[in-house]
N, C-alpha and C positions, 0 to 999 in steps of 0.2 A: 670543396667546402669554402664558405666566404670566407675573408679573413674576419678576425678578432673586430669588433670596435674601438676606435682611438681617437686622436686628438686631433685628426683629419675627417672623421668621418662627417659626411656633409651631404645634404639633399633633403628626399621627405622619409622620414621612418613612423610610416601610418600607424597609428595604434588603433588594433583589432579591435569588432566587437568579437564575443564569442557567440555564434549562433548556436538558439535551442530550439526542440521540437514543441509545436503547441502545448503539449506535456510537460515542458519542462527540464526533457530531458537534451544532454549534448547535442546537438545533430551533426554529426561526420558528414555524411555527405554535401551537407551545407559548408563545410568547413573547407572541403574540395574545390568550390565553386568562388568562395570566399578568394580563396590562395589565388587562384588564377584573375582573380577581378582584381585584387590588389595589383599583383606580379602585372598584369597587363595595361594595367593605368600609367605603369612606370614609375614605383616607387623605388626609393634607393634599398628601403629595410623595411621590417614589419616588427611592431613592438605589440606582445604578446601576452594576456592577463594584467592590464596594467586597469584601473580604477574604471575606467568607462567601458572594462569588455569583464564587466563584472566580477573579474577576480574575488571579493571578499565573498561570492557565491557559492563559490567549488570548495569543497572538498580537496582533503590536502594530496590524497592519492588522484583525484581526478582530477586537478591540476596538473601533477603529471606525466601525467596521462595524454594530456591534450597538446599542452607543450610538446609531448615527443610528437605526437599526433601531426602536428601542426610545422613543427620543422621536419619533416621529413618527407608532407606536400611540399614545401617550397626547394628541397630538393637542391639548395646551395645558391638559388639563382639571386637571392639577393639576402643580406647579413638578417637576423631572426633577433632581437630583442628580451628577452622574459622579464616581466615585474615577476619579483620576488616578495614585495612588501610584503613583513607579516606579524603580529602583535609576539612572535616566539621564535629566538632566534634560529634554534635547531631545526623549525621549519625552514625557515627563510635560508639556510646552510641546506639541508638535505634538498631543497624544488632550485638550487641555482645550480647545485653539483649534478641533478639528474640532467637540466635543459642543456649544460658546456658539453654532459657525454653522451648529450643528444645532435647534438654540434651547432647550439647555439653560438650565438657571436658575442655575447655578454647581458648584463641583467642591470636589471633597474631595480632602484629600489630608494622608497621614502622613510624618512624619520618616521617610527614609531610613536604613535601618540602620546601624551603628556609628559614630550618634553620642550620645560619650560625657558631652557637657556642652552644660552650657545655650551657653556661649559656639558650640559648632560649630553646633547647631541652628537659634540667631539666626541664624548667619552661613549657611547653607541654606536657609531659608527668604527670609532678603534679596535671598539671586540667585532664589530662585522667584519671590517677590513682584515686582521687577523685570522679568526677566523676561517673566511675567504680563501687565503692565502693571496699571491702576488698574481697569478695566473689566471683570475676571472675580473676581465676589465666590468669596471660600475660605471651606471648613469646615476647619479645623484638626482631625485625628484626634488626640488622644490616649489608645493602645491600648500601653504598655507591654508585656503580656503579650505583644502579638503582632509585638511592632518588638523591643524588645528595649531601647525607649531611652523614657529618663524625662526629662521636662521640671518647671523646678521651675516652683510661681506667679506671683513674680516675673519670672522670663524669659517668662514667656506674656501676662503683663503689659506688658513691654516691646515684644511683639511686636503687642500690640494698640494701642499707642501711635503705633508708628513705623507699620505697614502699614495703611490705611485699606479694605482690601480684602477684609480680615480679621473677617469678621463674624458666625461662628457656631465653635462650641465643642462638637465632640463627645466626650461625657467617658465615658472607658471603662478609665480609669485604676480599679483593682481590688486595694486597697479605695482607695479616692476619695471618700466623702463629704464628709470637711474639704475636699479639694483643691474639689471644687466649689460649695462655700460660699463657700470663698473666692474664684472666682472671679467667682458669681456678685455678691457684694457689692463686689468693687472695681469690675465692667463692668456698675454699675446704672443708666447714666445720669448721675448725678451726681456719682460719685467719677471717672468716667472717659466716655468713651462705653458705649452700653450693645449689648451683642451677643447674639445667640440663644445657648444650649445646647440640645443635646437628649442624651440619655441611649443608650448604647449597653448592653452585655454583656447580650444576652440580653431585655431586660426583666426581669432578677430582681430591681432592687433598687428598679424604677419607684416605688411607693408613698414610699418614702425620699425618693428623687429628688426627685420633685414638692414632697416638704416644704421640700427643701432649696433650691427655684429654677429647676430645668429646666424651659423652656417647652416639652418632648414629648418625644417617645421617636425615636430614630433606630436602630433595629434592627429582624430579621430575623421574628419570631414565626411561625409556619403560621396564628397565629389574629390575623389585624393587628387584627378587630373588635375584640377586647378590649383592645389598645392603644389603639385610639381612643377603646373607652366609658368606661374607664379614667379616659383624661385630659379628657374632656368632664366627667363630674359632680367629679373633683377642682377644674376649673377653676370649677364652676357652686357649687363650698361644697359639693358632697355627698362629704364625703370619707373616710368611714366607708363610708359606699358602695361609693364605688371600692374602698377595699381590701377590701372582700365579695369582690366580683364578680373580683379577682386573685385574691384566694385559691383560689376554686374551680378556675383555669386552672393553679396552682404548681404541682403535680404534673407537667403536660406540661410546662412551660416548663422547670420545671428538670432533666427528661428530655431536651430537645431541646437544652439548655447543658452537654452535657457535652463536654469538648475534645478535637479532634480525632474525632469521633462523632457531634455534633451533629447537623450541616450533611447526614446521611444520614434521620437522624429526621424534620428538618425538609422535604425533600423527598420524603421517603415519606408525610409529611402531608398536603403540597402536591398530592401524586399522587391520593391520597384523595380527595382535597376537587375533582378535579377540573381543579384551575389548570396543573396540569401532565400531561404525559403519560406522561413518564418521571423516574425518580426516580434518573438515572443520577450520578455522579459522576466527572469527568474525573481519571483515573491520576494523581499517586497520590492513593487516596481510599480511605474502608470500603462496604462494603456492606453492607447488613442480612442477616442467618441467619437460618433460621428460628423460631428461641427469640426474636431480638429482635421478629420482626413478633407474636408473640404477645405478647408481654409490652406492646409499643405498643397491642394490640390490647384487651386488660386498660386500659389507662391513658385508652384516649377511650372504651369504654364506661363506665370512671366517669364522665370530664368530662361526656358526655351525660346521665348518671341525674343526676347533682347539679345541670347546666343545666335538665333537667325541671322536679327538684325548687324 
């Protein structure tokens, strides 16, 4: 079994889509195909029901469900993730306790909506943490755009202080660069303990990121490869490099970042590429028209001529 997530943990940890069947329903064996597409791209971890693999969709039992489902294809070869986010906390307590004795590696989880200040935030997180107990490490999300609620650096600071459990920093606050400078230089080790980040919204702003301190990427990409080659020759000094080799993928990526749209792109890719079967989205969700599969279809016959190239 992996170890635990901590304050080292570093690379790319793909966050899943959940695939389902035309229907609507699960589809496992796409789930099968899924694990191995991820696990064979060479990702460090796989983060599981988090906001763009439709978690607010499932059912509480059949989340679950899937979670074990889903750690238990990947079989320990690389650390398993679960969002937990959930508007009640006794869910959000019962789906993080079943995925740890499932042999998750630890859970994510975002502010609850309407809250409005850093004071209500602490004090949520306090009874989660609690709660929790000391023994299931957290990702803290913070995804403003898509909770609704902003945490300043000083309260995230505080909250790294008091909660010992708390050891990685997903940062997808938009625009955020300063915010995770800042973070990263007060949680370097030495000014305080020091905690993972890894970077969300898409992969667009990765090259930045990494300047600024993020040890990896924690987002959804159809191409996780180039998240991972990405962050391997930035990590190795080749860093003109990496931002080569992003350039050439921008076009899709920020084709597959468009909000509310995205998340259809992205598993139409997925479909493509094989990892998936279906490229369904559970009600309410878009569906690709026909203009759009051409115009996807224009966008990776470039990425392919310029990969040639």
């Amino acid at each position: 079994m992996p170890d635990k997530i901590g304050p080292d943990s570093r690379g790319v940890f793909i966050i899943s889509v959940t695939p389902f069947t035309d229907g609507g329903d699960v589809d496992w064996p796409s789930v099968d195909t899924l694990v191995e597409f991820y696990v064979g791209k060479g990702v460090s971890g796989v983060t599981i029901l988090g906001m763009m693999g439709e978690a607010q969709k499932l059912g509480d039992t059949e989340a679950g469900a899937f979670a074990k489902y889903f750690i238990e294809r990947v079989a320990g070869r690389v650390p398993v993730i679960v969002g937990v986010s959930h508007a009640g906390t006794d869910n959000l307590v019962h789906l993080s306790r079943t995925a740890m004795d499932a042999g998750a590696s630890g859970v994510m989880i975002a502010p609850t909506a309407g809250l409005k200040t850093d004071v209500a935030i602490e004090d949520y997180f306090a009874t989660v943490f609690k709660r929790l107990g000391p023994d299931i490490p957290a990702c803290f999300q913070d995804y403003p755009l898509g909770t609704g609620v902003n945490i300043s650096v000083p309260a995230f600071l505080r909250m790294v202080d008091e909660h010992p459990s708390l050891v990685m920093f997903k940062h997808e606050d938009w625009p955020g660069l300063r915010k995770l400078q800042q973070v990263r230089r007060a949680c370097d080790g030495k000014a305080r303990r020091r905690i993972s980040i890894l970077c969300g919204n898409g992969g667009l702003y990765l090259p930045q990121e990494l300047r600024r301190g993020v040890d990896g990427a924690m987002t959804g990409f159809a191409f996780p490869e180039m998240l991972v080659e990405v962050c391997t020759k930035f990590f190795a000094g080749a860093v003109e490099e990496a931002e080569d080799l992003f350039d050439i993928y921008l076009p899709v990526l920020r084709h597959e970042q468009q909000p509310g749209f995205g998340l259809a792109i992205r598993k139409e890719i997925l479909r493509r590429r094989g990892a998936i079967r279906s490229a369904k989205i559970r009600h309410p969700g878009p569906a690709l028209t026909a203009a759009d599969h051409r115009e996807l279809d224009g966008l990776l016959e470039r990425l392919n001529r310029r990969l040639e190239a």
